[in-house]
Biopython code that builds the backbone (N, CA, C, O; Angstrom):
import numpy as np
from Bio.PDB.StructureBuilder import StructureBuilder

atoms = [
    (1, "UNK", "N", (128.443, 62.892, 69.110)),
    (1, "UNK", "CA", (129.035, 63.799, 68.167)),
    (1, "UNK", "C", (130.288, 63.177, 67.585)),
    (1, "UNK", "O", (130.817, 62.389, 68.370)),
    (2, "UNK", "N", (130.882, 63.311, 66.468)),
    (2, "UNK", "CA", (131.908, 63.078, 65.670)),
    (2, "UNK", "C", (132.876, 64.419, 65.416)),
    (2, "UNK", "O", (132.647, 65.515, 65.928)),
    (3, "UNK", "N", (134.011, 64.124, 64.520)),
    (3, "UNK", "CA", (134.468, 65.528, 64.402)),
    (3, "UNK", "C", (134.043, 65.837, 62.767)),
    (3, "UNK", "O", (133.574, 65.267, 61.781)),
    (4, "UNK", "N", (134.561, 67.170, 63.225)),
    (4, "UNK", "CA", (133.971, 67.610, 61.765)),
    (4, "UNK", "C", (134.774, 69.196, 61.440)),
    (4, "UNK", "O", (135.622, 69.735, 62.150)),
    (5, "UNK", "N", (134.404, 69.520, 60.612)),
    (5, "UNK", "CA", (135.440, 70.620, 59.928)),
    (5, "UNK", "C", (134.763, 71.792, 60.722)),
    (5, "UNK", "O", (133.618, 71.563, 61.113)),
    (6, "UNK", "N", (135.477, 73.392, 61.105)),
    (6, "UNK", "CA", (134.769, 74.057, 61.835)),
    (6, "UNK", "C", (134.501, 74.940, 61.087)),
    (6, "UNK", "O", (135.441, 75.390, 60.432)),
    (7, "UNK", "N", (133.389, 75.422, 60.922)),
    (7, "UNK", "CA", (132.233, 76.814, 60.038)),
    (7, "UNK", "C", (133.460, 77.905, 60.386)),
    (7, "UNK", "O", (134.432, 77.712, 61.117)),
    (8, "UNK", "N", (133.138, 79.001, 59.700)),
    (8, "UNK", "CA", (133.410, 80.289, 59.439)),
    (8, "UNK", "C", (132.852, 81.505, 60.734)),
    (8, "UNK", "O", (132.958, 82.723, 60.872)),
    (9, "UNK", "N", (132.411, 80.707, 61.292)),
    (9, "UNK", "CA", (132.306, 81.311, 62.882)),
    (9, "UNK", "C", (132.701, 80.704, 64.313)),
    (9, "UNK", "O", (132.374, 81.003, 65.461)),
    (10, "UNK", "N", (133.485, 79.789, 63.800)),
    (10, "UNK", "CA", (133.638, 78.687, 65.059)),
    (10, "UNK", "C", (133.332, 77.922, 65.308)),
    (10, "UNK", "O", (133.961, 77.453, 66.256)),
    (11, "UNK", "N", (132.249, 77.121, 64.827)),
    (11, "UNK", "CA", (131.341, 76.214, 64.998)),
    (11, "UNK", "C", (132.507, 75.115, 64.921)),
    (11, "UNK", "O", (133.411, 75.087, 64.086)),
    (12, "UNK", "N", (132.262, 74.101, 66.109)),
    (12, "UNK", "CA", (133.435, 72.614, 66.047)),
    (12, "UNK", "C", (131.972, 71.835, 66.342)),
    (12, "UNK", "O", (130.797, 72.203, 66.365)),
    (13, "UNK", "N", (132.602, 70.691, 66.534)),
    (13, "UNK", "CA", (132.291, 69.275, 67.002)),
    (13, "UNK", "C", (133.835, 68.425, 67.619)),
    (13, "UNK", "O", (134.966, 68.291, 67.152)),
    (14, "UNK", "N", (133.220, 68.023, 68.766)),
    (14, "UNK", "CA", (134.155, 67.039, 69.763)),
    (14, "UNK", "C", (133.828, 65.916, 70.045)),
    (14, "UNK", "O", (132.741, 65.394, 69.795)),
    (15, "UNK", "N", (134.511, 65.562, 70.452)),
    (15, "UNK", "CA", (134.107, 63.494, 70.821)),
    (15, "UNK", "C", (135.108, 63.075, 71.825)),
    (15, "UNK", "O", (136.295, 63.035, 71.502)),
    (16, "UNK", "N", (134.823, 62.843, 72.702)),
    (16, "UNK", "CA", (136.051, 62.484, 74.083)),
    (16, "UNK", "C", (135.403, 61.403, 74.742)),
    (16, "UNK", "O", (134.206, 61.124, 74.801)),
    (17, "UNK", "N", (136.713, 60.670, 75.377)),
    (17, "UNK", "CA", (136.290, 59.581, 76.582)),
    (17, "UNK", "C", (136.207, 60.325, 77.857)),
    (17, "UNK", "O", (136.825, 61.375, 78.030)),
    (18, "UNK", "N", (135.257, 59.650, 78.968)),
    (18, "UNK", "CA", (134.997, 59.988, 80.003)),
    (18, "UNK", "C", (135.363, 58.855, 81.240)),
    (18, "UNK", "O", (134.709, 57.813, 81.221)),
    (19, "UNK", "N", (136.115, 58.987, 82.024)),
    (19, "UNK", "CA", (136.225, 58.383, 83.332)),
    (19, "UNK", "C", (135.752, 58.695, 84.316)),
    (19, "UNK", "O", (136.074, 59.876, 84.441)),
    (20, "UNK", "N", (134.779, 58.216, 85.705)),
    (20, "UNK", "CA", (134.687, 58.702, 86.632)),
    (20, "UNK", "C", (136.328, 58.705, 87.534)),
    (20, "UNK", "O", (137.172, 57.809, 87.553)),
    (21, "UNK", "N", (136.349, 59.967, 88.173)),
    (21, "UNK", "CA", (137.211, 59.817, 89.146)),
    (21, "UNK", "C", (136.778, 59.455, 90.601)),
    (21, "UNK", "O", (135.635, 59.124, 90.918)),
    (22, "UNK", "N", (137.618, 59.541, 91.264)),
    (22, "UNK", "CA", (137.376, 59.123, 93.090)),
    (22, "UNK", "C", (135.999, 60.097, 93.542)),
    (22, "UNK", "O", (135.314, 59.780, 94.515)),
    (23, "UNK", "N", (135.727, 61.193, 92.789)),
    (23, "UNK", "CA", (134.406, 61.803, 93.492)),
    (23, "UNK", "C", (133.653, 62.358, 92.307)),
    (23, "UNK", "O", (133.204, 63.497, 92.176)),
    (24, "UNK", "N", (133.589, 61.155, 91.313)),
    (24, "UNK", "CA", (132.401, 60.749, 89.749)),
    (24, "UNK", "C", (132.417, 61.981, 89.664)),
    (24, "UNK", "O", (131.286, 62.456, 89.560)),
    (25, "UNK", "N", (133.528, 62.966, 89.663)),
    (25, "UNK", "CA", (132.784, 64.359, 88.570)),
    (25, "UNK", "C", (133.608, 63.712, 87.242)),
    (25, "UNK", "O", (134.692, 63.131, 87.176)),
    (26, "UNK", "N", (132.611, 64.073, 86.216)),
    (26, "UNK", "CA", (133.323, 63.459, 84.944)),
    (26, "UNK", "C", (134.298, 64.960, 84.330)),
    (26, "UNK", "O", (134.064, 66.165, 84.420)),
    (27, "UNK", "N", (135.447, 64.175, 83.699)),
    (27, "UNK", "CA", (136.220, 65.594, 82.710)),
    (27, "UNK", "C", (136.593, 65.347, 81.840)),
    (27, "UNK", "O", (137.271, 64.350, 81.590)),
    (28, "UNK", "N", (136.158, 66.437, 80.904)),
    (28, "UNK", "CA", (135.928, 66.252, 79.548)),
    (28, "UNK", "C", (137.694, 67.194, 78.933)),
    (28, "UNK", "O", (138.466, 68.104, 79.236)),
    (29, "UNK", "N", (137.463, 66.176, 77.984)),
    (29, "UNK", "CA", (139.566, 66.480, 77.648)),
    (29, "UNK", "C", (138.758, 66.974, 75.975)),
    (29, "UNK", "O", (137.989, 66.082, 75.615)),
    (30, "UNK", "N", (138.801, 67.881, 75.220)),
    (30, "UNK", "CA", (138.807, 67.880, 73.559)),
    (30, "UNK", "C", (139.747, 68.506, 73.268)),
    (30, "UNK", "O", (140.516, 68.980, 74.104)),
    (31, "UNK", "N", (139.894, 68.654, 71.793)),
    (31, "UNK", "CA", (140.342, 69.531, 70.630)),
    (31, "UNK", "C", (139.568, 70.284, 70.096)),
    (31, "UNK", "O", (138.519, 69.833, 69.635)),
    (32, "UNK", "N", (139.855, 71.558, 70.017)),
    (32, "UNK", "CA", (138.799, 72.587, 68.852)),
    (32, "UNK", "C", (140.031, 73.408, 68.243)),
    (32, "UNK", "O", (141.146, 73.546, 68.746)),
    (33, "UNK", "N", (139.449, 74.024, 66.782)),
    (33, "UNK", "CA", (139.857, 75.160, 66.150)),
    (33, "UNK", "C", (138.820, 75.810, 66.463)),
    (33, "UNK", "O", (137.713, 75.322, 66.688)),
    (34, "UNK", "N", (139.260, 77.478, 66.511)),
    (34, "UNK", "CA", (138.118, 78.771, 66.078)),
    (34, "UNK", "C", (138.005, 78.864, 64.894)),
    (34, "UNK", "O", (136.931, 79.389, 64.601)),
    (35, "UNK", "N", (138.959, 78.450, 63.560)),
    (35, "UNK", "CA", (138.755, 79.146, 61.982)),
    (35, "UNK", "C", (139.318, 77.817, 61.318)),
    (35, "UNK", "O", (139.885, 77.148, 62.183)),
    (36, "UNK", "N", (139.339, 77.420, 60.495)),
    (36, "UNK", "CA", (139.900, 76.444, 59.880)),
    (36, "UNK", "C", (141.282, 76.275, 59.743)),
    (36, "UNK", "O", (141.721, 75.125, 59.760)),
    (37, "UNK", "N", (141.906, 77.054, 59.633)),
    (37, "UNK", "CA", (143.213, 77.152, 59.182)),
    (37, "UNK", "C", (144.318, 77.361, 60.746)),
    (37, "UNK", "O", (145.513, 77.226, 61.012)),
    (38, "UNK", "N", (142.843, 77.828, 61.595)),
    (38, "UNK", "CA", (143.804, 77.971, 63.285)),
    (38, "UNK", "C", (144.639, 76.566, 63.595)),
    (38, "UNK", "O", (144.392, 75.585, 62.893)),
    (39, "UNK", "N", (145.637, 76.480, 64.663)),
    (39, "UNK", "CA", (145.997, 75.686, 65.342)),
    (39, "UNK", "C", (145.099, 74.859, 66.107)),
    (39, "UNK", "O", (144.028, 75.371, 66.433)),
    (40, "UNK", "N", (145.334, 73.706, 66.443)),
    (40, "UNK", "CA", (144.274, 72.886, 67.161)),
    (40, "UNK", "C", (144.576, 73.088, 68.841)),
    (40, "UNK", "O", (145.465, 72.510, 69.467)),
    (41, "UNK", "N", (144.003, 73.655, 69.159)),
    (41, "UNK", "CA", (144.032, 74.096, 70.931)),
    (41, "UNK", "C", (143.385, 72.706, 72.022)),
    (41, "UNK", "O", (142.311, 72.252, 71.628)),
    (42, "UNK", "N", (143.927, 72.104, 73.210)),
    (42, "UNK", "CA", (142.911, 71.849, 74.032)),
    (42, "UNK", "C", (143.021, 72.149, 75.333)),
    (42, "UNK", "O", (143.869, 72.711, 76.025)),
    (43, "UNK", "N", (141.447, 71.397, 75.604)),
    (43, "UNK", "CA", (140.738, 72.412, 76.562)),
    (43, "UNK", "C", (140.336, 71.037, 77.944)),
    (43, "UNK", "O", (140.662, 69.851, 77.895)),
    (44, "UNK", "N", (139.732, 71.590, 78.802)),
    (44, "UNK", "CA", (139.107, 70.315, 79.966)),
    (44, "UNK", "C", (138.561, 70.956, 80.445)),
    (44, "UNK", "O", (138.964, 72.042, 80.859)),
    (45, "UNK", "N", (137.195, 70.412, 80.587)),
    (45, "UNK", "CA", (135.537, 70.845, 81.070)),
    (45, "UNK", "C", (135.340, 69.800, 82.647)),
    (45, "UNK", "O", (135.509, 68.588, 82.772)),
    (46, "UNK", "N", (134.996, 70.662, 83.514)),
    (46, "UNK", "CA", (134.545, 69.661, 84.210)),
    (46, "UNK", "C", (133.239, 70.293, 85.329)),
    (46, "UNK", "O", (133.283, 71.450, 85.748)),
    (47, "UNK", "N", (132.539, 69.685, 85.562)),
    (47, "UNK", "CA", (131.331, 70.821, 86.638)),
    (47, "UNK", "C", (131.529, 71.872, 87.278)),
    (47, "UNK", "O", (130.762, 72.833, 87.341)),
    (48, "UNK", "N", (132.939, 71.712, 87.974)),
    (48, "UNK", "CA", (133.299, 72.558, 88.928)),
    (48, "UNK", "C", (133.967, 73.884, 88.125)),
    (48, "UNK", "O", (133.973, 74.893, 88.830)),
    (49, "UNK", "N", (134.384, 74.011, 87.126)),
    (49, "UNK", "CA", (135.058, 74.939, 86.345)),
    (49, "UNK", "C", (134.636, 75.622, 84.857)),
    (49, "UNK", "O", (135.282, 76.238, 84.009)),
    (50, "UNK", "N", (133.138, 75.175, 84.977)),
    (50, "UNK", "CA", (132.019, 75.060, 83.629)),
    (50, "UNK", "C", (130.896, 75.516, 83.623)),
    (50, "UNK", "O", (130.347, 75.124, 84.653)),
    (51, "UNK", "N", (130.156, 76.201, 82.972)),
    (51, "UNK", "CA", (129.132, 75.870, 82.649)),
    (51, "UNK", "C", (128.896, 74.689, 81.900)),
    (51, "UNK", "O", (128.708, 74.802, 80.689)),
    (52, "UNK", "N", (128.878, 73.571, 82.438)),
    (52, "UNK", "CA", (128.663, 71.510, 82.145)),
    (52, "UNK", "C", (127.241, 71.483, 81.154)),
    (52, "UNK", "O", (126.148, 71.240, 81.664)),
    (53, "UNK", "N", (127.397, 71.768, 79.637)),
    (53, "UNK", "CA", (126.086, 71.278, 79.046)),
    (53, "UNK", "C", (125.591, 69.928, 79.304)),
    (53, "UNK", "O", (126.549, 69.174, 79.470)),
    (54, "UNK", "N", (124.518, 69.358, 79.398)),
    (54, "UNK", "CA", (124.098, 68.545, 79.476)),
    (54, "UNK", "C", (123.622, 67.630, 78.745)),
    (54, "UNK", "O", (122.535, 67.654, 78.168)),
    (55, "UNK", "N", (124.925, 66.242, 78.735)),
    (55, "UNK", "CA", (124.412, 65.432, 77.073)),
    (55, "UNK", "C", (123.469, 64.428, 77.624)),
    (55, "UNK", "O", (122.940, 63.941, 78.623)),
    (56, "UNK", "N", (123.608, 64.432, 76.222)),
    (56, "UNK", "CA", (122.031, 64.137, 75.480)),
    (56, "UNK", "C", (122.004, 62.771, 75.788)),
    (56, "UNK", "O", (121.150, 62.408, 76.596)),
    (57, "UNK", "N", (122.827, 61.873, 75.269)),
    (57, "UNK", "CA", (123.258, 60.479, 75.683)),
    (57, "UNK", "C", (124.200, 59.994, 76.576)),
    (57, "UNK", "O", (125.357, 60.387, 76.430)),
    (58, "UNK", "N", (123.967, 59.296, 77.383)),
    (58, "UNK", "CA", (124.942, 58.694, 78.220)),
    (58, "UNK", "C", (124.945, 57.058, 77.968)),
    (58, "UNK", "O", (123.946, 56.342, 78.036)),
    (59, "UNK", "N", (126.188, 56.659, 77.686)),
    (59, "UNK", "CA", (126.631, 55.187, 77.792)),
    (59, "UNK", "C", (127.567, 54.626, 78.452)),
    (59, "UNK", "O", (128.736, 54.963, 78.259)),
    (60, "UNK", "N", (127.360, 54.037, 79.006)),
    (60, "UNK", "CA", (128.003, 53.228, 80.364)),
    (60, "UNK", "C", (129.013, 52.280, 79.857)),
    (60, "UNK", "O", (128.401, 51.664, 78.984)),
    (61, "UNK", "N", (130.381, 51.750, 79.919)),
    (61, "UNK", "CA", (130.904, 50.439, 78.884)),
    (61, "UNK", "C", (132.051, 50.361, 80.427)),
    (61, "UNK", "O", (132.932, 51.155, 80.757)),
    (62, "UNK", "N", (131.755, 49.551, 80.861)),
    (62, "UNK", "CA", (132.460, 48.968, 82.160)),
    (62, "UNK", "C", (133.062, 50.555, 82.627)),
    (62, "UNK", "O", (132.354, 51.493, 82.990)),
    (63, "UNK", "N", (134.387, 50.555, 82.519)),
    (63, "UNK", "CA", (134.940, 51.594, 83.533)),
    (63, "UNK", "C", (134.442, 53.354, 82.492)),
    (63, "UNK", "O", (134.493, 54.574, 82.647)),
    (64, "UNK", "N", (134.190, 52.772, 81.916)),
    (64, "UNK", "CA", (134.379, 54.377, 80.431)),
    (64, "UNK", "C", (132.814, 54.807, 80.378)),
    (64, "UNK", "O", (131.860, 54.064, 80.605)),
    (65, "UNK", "N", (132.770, 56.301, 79.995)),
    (65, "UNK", "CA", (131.604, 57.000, 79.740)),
    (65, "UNK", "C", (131.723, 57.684, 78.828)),
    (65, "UNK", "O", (132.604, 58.527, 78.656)),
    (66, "UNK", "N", (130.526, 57.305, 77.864)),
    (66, "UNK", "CA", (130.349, 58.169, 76.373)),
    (66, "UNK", "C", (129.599, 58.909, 76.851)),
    (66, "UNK", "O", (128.608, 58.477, 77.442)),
    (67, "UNK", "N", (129.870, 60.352, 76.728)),
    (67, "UNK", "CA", (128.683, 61.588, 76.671)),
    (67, "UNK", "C", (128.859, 61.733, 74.686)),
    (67, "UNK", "O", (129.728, 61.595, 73.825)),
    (68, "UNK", "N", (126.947, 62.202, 74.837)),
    (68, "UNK", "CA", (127.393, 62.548, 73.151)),
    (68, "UNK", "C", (126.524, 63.471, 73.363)),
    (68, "UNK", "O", (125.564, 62.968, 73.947)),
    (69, "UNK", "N", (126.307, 65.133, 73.085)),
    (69, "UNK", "CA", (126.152, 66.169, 72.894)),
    (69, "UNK", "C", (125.407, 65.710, 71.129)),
    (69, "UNK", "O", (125.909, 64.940, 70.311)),
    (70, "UNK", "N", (124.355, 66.347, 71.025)),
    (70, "UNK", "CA", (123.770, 66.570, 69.744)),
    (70, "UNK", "C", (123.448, 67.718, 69.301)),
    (70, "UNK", "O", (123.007, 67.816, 68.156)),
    (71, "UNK", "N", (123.648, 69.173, 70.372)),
    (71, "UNK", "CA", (123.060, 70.086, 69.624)),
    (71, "UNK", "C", (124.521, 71.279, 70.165)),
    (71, "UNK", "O", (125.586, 71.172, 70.773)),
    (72, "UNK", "N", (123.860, 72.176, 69.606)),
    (72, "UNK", "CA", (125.039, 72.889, 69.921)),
    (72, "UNK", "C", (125.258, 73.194, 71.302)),
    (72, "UNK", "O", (124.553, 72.763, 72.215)),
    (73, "UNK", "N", (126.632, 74.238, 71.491)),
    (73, "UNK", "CA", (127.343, 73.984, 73.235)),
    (73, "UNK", "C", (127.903, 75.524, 72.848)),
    (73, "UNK", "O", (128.798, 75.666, 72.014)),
    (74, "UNK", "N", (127.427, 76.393, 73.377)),
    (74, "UNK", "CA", (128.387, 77.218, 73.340)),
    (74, "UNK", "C", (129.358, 77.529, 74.357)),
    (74, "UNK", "O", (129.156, 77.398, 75.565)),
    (75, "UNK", "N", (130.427, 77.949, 73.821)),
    (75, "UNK", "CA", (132.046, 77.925, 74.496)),
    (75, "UNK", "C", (132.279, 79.892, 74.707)),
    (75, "UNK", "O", (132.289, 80.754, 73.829)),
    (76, "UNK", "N", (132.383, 79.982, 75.682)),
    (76, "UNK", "CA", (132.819, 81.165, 76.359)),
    (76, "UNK", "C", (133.963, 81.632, 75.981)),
    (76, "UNK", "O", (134.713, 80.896, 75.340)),
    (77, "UNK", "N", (134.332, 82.930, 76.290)),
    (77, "UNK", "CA", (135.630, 83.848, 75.874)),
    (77, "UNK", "C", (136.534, 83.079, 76.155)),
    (77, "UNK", "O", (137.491, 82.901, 75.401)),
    (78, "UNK", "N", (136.358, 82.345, 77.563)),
    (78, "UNK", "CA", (137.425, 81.735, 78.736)),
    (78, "UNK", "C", (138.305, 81.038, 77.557)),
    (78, "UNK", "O", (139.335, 81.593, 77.175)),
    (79, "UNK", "N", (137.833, 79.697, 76.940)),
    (79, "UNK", "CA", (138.803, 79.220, 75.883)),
    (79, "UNK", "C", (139.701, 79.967, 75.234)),
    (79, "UNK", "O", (140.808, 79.429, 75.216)),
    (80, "UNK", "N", (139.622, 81.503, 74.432)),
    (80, "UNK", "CA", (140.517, 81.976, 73.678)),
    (80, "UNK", "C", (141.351, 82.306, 74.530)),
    (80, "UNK", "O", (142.318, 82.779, 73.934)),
    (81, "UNK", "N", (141.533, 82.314, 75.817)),
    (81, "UNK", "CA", (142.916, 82.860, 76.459)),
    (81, "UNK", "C", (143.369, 81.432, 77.122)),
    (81, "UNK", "O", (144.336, 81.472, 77.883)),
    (82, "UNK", "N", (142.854, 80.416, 76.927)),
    (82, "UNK", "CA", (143.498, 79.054, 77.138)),
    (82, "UNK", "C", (143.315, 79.034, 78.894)),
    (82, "UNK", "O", (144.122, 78.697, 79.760)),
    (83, "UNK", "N", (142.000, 79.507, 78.993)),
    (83, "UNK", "CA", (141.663, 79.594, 80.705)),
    (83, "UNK", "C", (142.086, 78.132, 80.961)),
    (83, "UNK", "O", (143.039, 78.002, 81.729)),
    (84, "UNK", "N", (141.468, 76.860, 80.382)),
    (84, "UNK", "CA", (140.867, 75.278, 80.657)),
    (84, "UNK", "C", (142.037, 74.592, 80.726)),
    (84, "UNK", "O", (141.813, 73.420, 80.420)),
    (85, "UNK", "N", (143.282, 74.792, 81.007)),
    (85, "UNK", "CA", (144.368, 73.850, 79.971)),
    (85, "UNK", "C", (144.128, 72.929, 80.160)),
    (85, "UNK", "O", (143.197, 73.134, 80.939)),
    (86, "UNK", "N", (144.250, 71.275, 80.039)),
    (86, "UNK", "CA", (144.511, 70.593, 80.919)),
    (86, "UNK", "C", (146.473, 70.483, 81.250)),
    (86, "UNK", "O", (146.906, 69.785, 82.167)),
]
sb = StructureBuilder()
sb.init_structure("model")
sb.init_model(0)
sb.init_chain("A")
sb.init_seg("    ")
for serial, (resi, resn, name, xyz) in enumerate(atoms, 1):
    if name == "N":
        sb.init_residue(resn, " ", resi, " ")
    sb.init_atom(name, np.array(xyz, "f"), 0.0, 1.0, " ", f" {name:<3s}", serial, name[0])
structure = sb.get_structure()
């Protein structure tokens, strides 16, 4: 996924690096708006604190992991009250 401008209902797109840590759960760091004109909020996804969609691609590049998501992900209430911070 790339970024991209967000629809009139929320709709984003994200793109983040991935590290394994000491016990390979991967965590996902983005940016989203809800409306165009909102502030840019972020958030951190990780198995243990997620429903973890499951991407589509995985690429391996020595220490780093590309996840790339191709279809949509929907994001729970939890984000609008800034449950995820990192």
């Amino acid at each position: 996924m790339g970024k991209g401008k967000t629809g009139r209902h929320g709709t984003f797109y994200f793109r983040g690096e991935v590290k394994y840590s000491l016990n390979y759960e991967p965590n996902l760091k983005f940016t989203y708006k809800c409306f165009q004109k909102s502030p840019k909020k972020t958030a951190c996804i990780n198995k243990k604190n997620f429903n973890y969609p499951e991407p589509d691609i995985i690429e391996r590049k020595n220490e780093t992991i590309h996840l790339y998501f191709l279809n949509d992900i929907e994001v729970y209430e939890d984000f609008k009250y800034r449950k995820y911070k990192c």
